[in-house]
Each structure stands twice: as structure tokens, then as C-alpha cells.
C-alpha positions as CSV (number, residue, x, y, z in Angstrom):
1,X,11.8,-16.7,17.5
2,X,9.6,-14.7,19.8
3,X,5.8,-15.7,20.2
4,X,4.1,-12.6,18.3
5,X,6.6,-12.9,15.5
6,X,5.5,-16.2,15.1
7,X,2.1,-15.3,15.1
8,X,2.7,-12.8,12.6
9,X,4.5,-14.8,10.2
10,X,1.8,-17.4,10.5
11,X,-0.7,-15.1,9.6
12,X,1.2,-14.3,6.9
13,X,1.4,-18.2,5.4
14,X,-2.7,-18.7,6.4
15,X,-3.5,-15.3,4.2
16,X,-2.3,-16.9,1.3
17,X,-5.6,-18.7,0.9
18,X,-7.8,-15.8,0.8
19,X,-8.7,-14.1,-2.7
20,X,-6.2,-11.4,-2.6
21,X,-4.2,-10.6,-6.3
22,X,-0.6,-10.3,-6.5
23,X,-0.8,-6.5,-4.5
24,X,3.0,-7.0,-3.3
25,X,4.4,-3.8,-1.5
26,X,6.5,-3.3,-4.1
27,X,3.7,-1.8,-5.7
28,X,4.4,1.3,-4.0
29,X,7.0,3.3,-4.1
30,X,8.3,5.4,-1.5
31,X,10.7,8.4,-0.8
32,X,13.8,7.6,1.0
33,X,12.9,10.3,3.6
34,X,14.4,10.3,7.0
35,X,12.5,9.1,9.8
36,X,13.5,10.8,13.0
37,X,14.5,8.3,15.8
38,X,12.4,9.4,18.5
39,X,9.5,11.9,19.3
40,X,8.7,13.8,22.8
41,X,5.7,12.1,23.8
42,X,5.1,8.1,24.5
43,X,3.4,6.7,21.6
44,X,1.9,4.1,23.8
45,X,0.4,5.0,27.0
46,X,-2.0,2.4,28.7
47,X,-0.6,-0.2,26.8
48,X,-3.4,-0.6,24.2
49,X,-4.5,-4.5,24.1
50,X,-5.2,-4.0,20.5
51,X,-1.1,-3.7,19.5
52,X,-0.8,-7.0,19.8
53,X,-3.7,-8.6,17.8
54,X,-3.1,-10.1,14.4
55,X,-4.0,-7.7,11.4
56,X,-7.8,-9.3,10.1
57,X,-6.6,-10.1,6.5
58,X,-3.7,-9.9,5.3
59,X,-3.3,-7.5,2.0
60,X,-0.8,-6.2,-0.3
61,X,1.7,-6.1,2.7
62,X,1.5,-10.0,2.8
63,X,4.4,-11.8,1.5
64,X,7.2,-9.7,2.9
65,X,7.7,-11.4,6.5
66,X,7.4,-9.1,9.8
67,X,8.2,-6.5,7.5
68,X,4.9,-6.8,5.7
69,X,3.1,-7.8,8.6
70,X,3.7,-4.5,10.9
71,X,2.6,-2.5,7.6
72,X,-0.6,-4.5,7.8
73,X,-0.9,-4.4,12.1
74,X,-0.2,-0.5,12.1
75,X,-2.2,0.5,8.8
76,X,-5.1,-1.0,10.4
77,X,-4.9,0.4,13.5
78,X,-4.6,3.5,12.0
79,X,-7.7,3.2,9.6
80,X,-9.8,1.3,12.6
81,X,-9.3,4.7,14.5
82,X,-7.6,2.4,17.2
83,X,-4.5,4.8,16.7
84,X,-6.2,8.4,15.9
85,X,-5.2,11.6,14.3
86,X,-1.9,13.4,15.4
87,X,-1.1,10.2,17.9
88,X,2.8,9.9,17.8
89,X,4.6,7.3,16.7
90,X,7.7,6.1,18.3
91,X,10.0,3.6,16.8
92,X,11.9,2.5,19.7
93,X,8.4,1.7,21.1
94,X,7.2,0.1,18.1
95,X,9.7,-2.0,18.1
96,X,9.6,-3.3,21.5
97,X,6.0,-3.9,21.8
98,X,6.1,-6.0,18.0
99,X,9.7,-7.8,18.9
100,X,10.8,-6.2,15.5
101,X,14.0,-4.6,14.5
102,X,14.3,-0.3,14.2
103,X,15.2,-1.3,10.5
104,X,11.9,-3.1,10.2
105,X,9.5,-0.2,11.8
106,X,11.4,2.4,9.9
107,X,10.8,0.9,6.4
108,X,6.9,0.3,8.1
109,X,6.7,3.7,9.1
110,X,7.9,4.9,5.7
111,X,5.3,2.5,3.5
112,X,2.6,4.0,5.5
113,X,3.8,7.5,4.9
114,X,3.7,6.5,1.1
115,X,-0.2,6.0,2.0
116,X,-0.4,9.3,3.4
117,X,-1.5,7.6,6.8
118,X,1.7,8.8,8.8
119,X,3.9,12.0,8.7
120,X,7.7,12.5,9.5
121,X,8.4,16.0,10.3
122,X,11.7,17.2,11.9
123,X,11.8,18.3,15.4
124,X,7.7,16.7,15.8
125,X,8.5,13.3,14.7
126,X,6.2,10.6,13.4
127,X,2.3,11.1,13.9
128,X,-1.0,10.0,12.4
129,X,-2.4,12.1,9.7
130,X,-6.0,13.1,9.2
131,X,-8.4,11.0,7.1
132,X,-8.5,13.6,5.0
133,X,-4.8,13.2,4.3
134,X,-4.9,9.5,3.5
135,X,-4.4,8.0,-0.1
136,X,-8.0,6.5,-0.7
137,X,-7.1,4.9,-3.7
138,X,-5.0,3.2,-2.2
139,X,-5.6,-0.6,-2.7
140,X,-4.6,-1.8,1.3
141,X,-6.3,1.6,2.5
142,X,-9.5,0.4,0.2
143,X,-9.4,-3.2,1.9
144,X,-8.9,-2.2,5.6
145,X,-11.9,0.6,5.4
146,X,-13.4,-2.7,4.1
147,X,-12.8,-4.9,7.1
148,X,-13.1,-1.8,9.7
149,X,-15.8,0.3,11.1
150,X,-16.0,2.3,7.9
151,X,-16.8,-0.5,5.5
152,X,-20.4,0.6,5.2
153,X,-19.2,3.2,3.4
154,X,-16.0,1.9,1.7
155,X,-18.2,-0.7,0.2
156,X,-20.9,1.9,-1.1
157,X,-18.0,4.2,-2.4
158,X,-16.5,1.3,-4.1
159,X,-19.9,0.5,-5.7
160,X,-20.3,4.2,-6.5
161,X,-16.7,4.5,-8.2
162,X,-17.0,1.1,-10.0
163,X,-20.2,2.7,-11.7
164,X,-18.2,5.3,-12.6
165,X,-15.1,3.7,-14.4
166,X,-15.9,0.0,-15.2
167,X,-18.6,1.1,-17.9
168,X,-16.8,4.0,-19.5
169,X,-13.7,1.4,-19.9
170,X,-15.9,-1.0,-21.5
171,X,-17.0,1.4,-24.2
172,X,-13.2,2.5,-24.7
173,X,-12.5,-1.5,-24.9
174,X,-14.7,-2.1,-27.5
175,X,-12.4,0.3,-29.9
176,X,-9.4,-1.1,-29.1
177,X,-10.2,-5.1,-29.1
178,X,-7.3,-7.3,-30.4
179,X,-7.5,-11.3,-31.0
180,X,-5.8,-12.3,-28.4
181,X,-6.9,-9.7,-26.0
182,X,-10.4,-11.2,-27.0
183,X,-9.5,-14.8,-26.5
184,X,-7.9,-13.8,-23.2
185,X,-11.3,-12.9,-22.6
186,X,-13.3,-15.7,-23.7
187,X,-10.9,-17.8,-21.3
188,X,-11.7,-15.6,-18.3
189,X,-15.5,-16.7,-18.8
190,X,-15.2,-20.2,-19.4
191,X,-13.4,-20.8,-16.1
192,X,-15.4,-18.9,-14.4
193,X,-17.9,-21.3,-16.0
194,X,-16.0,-24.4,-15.2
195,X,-15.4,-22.9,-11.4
196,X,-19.4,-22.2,-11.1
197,X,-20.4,-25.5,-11.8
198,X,-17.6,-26.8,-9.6
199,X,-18.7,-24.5,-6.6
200,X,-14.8,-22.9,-6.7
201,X,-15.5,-19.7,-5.6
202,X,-12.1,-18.7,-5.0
203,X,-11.0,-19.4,-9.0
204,X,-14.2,-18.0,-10.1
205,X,-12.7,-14.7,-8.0
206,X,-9.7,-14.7,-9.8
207,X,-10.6,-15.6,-13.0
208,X,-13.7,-12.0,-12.6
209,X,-10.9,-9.9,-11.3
210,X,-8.6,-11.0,-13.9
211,X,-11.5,-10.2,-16.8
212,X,-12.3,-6.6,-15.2
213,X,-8.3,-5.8,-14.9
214,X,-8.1,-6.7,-18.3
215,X,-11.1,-4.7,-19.7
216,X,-10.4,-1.5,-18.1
217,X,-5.9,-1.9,-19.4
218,X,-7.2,-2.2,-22.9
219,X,-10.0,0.3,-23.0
220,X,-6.5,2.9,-24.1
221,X,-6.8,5.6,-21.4
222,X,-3.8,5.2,-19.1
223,X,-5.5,7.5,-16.6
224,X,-8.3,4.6,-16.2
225,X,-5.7,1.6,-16.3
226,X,-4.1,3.5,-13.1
227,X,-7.4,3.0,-11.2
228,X,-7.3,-0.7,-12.3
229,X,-6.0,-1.6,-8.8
230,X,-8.9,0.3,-7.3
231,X,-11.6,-2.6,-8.8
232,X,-9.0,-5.4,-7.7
233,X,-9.4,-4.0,-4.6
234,X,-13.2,-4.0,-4.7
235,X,-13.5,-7.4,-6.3
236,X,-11.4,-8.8,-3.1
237,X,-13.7,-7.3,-0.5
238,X,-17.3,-9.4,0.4
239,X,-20.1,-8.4,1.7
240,X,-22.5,-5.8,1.0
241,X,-23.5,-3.8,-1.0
242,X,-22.4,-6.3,-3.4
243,X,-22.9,-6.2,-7.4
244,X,-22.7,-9.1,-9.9
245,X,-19.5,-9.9,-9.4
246,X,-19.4,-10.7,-5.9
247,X,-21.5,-14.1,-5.9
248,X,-20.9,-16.6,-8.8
249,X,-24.5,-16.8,-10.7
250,X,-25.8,-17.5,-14.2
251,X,-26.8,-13.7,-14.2
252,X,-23.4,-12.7,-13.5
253,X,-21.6,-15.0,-16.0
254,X,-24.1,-14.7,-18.7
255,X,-23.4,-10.6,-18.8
256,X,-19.9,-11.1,-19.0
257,X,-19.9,-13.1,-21.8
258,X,-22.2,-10.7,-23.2
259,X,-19.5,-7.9,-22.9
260,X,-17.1,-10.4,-24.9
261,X,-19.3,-10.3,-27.8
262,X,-19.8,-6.6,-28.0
263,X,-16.7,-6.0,-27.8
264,X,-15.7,-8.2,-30.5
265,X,-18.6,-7.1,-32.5
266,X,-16.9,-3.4,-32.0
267,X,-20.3,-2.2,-30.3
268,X,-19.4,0.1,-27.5
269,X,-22.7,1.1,-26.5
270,X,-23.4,-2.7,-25.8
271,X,-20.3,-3.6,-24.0
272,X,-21.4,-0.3,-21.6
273,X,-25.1,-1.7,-20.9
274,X,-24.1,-4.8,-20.2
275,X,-21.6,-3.7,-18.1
276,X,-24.2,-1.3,-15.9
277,X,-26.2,-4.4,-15.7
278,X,-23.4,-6.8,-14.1
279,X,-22.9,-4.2,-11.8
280,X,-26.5,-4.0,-10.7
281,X,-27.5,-7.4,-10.7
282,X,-28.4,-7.7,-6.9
283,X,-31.4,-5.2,-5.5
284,X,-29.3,-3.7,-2.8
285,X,-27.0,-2.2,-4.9
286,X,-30.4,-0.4,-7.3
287,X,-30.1,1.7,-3.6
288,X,-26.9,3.1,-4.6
289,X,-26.2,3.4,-8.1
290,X,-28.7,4.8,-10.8
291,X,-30.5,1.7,-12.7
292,X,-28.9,0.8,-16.3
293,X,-29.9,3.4,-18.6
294,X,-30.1,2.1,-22.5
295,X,-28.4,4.2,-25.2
């Protein structure tokens, strides 16, 4: 096995103890377009020390091998600006600078055409798109803006959009509570209770991102259970600005248990408040969403 492939596939075993959710590739689907073989220019003049670095965190292109890890490599080049708008790709290259087979950097190249981070056009070949052609929503688009030079503003548009979706679901939620939905709930809280007091950050993580996936695929609109994957995403990514969720407190899990009793007292207005205030529990984020507003 080459060096850099075992690099990669290391980095792909060591990113399993990090706080990313399931967020497998197969996740996103993508046309069975062809990728033309070659394009005119060299993809890689001046031999860029960057190609060979280890993606930062691995994502939801972890657990598929080199496969996986040449979505990550490449996506974050792309979103780091190290490969920039209208650069051309060129598989053969590709493949010789990451020791990886044409089959592995066509199915790559395909993934990240999915995101709308690469285009494959006949006669032009494979090239980087415009940020303004990317999918955003995207949950490994959200998480490399996070770990790039953009995640000042990733992190403030994820606070923004949160604001937007995660109160609005819990007022829907409150309609549409079931018993076990609720108990399911109740669980979430306790072990992120249990996990506080332990100092387990990482199952208090998953235990909050399981509670806010949950809220927002019960709260009955399928358009906001589609953006579910959008406050995984944000859940997953540290740093500031940073809301309730973000570092275990009493605060924090004190509010979410007071959006389990609203909704199972049926009181959508509460489960809403509450929800405002988890999501403005720390002072930096009062600079970029409005302060909770009673009803």
C-alpha cells in the first residue's frame, strides 16, 4: 500500500472519534453522468503542496476508504479556495498525485458534482464551479466552510438559519406529540444529564443532536424535516458563535427539558420560547440573532 493511501485510510479510522452523526455518502445521490477522461489544460501546475495534506476532519465522506477520503481532500480544497473557480480537473492527474484508481476519482469527481462544487461538460471537461453554484445546504459543504477560511461566516449563517427553523419546528412539534416520541425525548435529556455530570462531552453531543433531529421530524412539515441534516451539521461544528447547545451547561439542559414539557402539555407557544432561549443562551450569539421575544 502506498504511503499517502495509508495516510488517508488512517485518517479515516482516527475521524471516527470525533462527534460526526451517521452522514454516510450514501446520503447523496448522484447522476450517473459521464465524466470525460481528460481536459486541455494541466490541472496541476506548480505542484501545489496542499494536494497532499490530510483532509482536517473527516465528514460524511468518512467511512468509505480512499473513496471517501479523496471526496473529503478535494471538497476541501475546493471550499478552502486552495483549488479556485473554473480550475480544471484532470483525472489522470488526480489519480497520480493521490495513488488512487481512475474508478476512484471518477466516482469522487461525480459526488462532488452532486454538491454542485464541480462541473462535467463535454468537450471543456471537469472544472470548479462558482460559490455561487455550490449546494450550501449541503451537510459536508456546511462542515468544511466550518473548518476553512469562511467559517466566520458559516458559523453565523448556521446560527442565523437555526433561528429560523429550530423554533418554528418546535411549535409544529407540540401538535403532533406522540408517547413514545415523548419518551424518546425525555431519554435524550436524561443522558445528556448523566453525560454532564460525567464530563462526556462527546455523548452529551450526540444525545442534543439526536433531541434536535427528532424535534424538527415530528414537528409534520416534510419541507423542515429535509433541513434536519442542516442542524446535524451545525450541532457537529465548535467554536463560535456558539448557542446553548454547543457547551454542556445547566442552562442548556434545563431549557431542553423545558421544551419536553410543553410539548407534552400541547403548548406550542412554550416549546417556541424556550426553544429561542437555548439558542441564545451565550452573549455572543445576542450579536446575531434577535433576543427571544415572548408570545
Amino acid at each position: 500500500m502506498s504511503t499517502l493511501a495509508h495516510t488517508m485510510m488512517t485518517a479515516a479510522r482516527s475521524s471516527d472519534s470525533g462527534l460526526a452523526g451517521p452522514g454516510e455518502l450514501d446520503r447523496y445521490p448522484y447522476a450517473e453522468a459521464p465524466v470525460p477522461d481528460r481536459v486541455g489544460a494541466p490541472a496541476w501546475d506548480g505542484g501545489e503542496p496542499e494536494l497532499g495534506r490530510v483532509g482536517r476532519r473527516a465528514t460524511g465522506s468518512r467511512g468509505r476508504g480512499l473513496h471517501g477520503q479523496l471526496v473529503q481532500q478535494l471538497g476541501q480544497m475546493i471550499v478552502s479556495g486552495d483549488l479556485g473557480a473554473d480550475r480544471p480537473l484532470v483525472p489522470e492527474e488526480i489519480g497520480q498525485r493521490f495513488e488512487v484508481s481512475r474508478t476512484v476519482v471518477r466516482e469522487s469527481l461525480r459526488v462532488l458534482e452532486a454538491k454542485g462544487l464541480v462541473s462535467a461538460r463535454p468537450n471543456v471537461g471537469t472544472r470548479v464551479r462558482p460559490v455561487s453554484d455550490w449546494n450550501l445546504l449541503d451537510p459536508d459543504i456546511i462542515e468544511w466552510r466550518a473548518f476553512g477560511p469562511q467559517r466566520d461566516d458559516q458559523r453565523r449563517e448556521l446560527s442565523e438559519l437555526r433561528w429560523t427553523i429550530e423554533p418554528l419546528a418546535a411549535r409544529l412539534a407540540a401538535g403532533h406529540g406522540r408517547e413514545e416520541v415523548q419518551q424518546r425525548l425525555s431519554d435524550m435529556v436524561e443522558i445528556m444529564s448523566h453525560a454532564m455530570a460525567q464530563g462526556d462531552a462527546l455523548t452529551f453531543s450526540r444525545a442534543d443532536a439526536e433531541f434536535h433531529a427528532l424535534l424538527i421530524q415530528i414537528a409534520g412539515n416534510r419541507m423542515l424535516e429535509h433541513l434536519s441534516g442542516i442542524v446535524s451539521a451545525a450541532l457537529q461544528v465548535s467554536g463560535g458563535p456558539v448557542t446553548g447547545c454547543d457547551r454542556p451547561n445547566e442552562t442548556s439542559l434545563a431549557l431542553h427539558a423545558r421544551i419536553v414539557d410543553a410539548l407534552g402539555a400541547g403548548d406550542g407557544t412554550a416549546a417556541e420560547t424556550a426553544m429561542r432561549q437555548l439558542l441564545t443562551v451565550h452573549p455572543e450569539v445576542e450579536r446575531v440573532v434577535p433576543a427571544p421575544r415572548e408570545h
